[in-house]
N, C-alpha and C positions, 0 to 999 in steps of 0.2 A: 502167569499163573493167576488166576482168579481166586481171589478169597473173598467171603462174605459175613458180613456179623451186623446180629440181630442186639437190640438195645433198646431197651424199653423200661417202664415200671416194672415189680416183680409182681408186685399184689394189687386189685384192683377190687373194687367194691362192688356189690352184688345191681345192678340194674347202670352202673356206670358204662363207660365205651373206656375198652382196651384197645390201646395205640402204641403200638411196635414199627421202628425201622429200620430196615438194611442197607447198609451200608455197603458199596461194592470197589473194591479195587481190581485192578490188576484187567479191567475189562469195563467197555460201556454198556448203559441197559438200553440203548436204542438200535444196536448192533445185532445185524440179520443174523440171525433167525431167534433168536433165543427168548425164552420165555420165561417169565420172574413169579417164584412161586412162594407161596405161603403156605406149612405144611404144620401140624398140630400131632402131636401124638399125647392123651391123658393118660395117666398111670396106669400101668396094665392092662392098655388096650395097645391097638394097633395107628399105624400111620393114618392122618386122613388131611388130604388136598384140603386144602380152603378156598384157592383163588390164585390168579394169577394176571399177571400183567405182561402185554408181548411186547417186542420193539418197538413197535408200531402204535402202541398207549392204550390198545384195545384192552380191558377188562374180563376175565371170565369166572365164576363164583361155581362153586360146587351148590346144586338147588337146596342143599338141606342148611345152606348158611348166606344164603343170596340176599335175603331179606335184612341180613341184621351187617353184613361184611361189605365194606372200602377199601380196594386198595388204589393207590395213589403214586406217583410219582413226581421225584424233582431232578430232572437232568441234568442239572447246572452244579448238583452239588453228588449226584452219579448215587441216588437213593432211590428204595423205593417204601413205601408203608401201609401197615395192614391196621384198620378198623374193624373192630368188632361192637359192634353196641349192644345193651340191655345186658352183658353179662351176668350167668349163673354160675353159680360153682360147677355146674356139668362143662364149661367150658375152662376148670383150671386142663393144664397143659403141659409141655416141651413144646415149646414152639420155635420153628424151624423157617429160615428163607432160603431157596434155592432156586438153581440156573436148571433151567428145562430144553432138550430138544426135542419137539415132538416129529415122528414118525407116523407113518401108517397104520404098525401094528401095537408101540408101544412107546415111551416116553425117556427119557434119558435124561434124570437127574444127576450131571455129573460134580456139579459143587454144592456143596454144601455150608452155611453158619455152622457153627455150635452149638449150638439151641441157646434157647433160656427160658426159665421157668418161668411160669405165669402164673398166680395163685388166685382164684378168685374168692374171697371170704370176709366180710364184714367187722 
């Protein structure tokens, strides 16, 4: 059983870099095929991908956060972690890590963190 959990600051200051990391049991992140994902939901909006990281250490950012987003991994300690720099408060949050299978037609996020808030405010 794979479980994963997100840990981080909760609040973070407006032009600082927000640094979250996942923690993974129960499964490794270098393990075919799976893909490690950073997902953001802000208060009464919808989910939105951030980026993700594949077994394989390759990198992939959603374009609209390419610019300011890092994520990173340490396999030795079975993490992985999301940067975000220059933070605004459009970027407070739920912020989410999960396990991705990607398909052809469509994506399969079947584990999920618990989120954890991310407040961005001075």
């Amino acid at each position: 059983q794979v479980q994963l959990q997100e840990s981080g600051p909760g609040l973070v200051k407006p032009s600082q870099t927000l640094s979250l990391t996942c923690t993974v049991s129960g499964g490794s992140i270098t393990t075919n095929y799976y893909y490690w994902s950073w997902i953001r939901q802000p208060p009464g909006k919808g989910l939105e991908w951030m980026g993700a990281i594949a077994y394989s250490g390759s990198t992939y950012y959603s374009p609209s956060l390419k610019s300011r987003t890092s994520i990173s991994r340490d396999t030795a300690r079975n993490q992985f972690t999301l940067q975000l720099s220059s933070v605004t408060p459009e970027d407070t949050a739920v912020y989410y890590c999960a396990r991705g299978s990607y398909y052809s037609d469509y994506v399969d996020f079947d584990s999920w963190g618990q989120g954890t808030q991310v407040t961005v405010s001075s």
